[in-house]
C-alpha positions in Angstrom: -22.3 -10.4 54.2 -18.7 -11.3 55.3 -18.3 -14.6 56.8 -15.5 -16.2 59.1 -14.0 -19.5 59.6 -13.7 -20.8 63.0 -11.0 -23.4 63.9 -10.3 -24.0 59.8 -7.0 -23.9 58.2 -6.9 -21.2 56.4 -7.4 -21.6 52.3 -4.5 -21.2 50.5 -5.4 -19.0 47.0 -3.3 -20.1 44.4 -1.8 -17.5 42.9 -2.7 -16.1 39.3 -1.4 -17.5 36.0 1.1 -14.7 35.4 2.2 -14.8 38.6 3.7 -18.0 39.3 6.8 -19.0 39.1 8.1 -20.3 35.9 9.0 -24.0 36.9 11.8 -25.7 34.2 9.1 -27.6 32.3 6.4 -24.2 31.8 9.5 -22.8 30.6 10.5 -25.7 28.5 6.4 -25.8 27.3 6.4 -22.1 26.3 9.8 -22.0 24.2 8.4 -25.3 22.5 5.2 -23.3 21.8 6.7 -20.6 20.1 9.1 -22.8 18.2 5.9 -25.1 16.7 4.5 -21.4 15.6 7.4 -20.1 13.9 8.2 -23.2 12.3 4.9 -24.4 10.8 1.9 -22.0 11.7 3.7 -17.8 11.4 6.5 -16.0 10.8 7.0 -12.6 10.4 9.1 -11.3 7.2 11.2 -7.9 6.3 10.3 -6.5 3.0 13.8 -5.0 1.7 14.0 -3.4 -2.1 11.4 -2.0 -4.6 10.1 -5.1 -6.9 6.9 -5.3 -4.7 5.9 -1.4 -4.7 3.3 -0.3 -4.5 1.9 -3.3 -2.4 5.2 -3.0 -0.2 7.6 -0.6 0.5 10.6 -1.5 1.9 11.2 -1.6 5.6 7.2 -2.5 6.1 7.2 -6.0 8.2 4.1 -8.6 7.1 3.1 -11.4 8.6 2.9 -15.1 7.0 1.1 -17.3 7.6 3.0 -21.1 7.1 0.1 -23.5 6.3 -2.3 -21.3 4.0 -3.2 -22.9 1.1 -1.4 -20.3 -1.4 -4.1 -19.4 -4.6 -3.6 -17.4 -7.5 -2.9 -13.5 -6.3 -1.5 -14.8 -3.2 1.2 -12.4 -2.6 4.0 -15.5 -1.8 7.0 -15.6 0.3 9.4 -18.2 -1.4 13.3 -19.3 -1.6 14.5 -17.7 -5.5 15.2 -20.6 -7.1 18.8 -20.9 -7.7 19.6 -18.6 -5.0 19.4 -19.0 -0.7 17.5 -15.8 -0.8 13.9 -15.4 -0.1 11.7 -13.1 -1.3 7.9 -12.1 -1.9 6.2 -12.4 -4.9 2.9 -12.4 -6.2 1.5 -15.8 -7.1 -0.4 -15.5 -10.5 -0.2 -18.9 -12.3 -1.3 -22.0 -10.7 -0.5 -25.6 -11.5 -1.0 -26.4 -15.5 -2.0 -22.6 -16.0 -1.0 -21.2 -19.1 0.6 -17.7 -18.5 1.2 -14.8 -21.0 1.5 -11.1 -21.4 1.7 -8.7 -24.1 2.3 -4.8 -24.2 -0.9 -3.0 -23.6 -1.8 -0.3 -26.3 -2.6 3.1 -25.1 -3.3 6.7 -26.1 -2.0 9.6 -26.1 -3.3 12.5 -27.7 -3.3 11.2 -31.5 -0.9 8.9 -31.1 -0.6 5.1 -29.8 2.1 3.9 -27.8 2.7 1.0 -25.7 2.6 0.8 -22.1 3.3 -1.6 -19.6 1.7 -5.5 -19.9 -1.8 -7.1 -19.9 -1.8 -10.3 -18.3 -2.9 -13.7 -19.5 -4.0 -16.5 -17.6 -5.5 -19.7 -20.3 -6.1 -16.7 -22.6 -8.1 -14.9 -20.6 -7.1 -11.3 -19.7 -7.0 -10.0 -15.9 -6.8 -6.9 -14.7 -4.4 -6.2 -11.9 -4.9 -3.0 -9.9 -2.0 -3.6 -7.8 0.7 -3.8 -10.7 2.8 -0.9 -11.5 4.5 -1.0 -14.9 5.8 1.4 -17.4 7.8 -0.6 -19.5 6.0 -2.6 -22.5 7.2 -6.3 -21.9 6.2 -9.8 -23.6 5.9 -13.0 -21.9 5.3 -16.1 -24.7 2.8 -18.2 -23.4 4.3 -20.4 -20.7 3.0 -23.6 -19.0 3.0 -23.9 -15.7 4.1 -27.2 -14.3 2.6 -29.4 -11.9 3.9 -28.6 -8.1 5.1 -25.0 -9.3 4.1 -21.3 -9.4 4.9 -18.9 -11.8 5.3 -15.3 -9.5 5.9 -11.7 -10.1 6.7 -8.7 -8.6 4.5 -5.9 -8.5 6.5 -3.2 -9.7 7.1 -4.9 -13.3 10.2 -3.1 -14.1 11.9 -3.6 -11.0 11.6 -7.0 -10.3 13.4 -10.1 -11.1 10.5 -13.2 -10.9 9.8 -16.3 -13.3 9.7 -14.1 -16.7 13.4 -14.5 -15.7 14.4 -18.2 -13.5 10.7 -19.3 -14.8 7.9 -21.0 -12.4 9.2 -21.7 -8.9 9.0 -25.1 -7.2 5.6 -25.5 -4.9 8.1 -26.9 -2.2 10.6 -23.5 -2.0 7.0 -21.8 -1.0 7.3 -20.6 3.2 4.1 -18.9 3.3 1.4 -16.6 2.4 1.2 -13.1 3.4 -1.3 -11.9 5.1 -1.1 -8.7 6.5 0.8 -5.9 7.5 2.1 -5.2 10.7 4.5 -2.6 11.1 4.8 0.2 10.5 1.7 1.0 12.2 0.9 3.6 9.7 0.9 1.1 6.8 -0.9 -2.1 9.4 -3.5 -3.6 7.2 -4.3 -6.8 6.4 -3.7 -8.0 2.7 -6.7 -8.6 -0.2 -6.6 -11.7 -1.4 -8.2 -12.6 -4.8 -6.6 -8.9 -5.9 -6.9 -9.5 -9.9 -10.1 -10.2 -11.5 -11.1 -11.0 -15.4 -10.8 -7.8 -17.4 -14.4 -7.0 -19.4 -14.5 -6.5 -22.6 -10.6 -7.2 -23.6 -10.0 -9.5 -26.4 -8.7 -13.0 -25.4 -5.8 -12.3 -27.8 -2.8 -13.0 -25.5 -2.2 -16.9 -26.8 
């Protein structure tokens, strides 16, 4: 039933949200907005080189998130200490953690070579599906200290972490990495708690 109004002004409909005008103080609201979330809640960050394949390749944008709690095999972006460059690494020793690798035996035909690292976190080993690493490499046993990280690249014999410039300050951290958003053929979002004890392997590392 369609109803009319007979000697009433006629109500005014206000127009919808998108299309109002953007008076000086929305527009002041909206660019204050987006400043609070890139400063302190998400940023968005280009991976460019090789240290992080096969997680990353580069070119592929992530996004990170600025207030996440970061835990160990938290895939970090940080400032390189020493440096003004940032870059992404994988977070694998926490506070007061002891960290260690040694070259990982392995077969081939009927002979043994070495290959690559196992990792050691308080003498226990981990497994880490998402490393890539050829080259048979030794970390000492190295304490983590309080407020710090110690990080690594994915691609072990590409990248340039704290086996060389040692644990990073906590306060260099900018965020966690949470997933990937371009390009779309790669979009995902990112596992978190990747490694995992290794069964079976000889606490041996220490």
């Amino acid at each position: 039933m369609t109803v009319v109004r007979i000697g009433q002004p006629e109500r005014r409909r206000r127009p919808p949200l998108f299309r109002r005008p953007v008076t000086p103080g929305l527009a002041v609201l909206i660019i204050g907005a987006i400043v609070v979330l890139r400063l302190w809640v998400v940023e968005t960050a280009i991976v460019d080189g090789q240290s992080m394949e096969p997680t990353f390749h580069s070119g592929d944008r992530v996004l990170v998130l600025k207030a996440l709690a970061p835990r160990r095999f938290d895939i970090l972006v940080l400032r390189e200490p020493g440096s003004r460059d940032i870059v992404i690494k994988r977070l694998l020793g926490m506070p007061r953690d002891t960290v260690s690798m040694v070259p990982r035996p392995a077969s081939i035909g009927e002979s043994e070579v070495l290959i690559g690292s196992q990792l050691y976190i308080d003498s226990q080993p981990y497994e880490e599906p998402y490393a890539d690493s050829l080259l048979p490499r030794a970390l000492p046993p190295t304490r983590v200290p309080v407020d710090s990280y110690f990080v690594m690249g994915d691609n072990r014999d590409l990248s340039t972490d704290s086996r060389h410039y040692g644990p990073v300050p906590a306060d260099g951290v900018q965020g966690v990495a949470v997933a990937v958003v371009y390009p779309p053929s790669a979009m995902r979002m990112i596992e978190r708690d990747a490694g995992r004890p290794a069964a079976g392997t000889s606490a041996a590392g220490e």
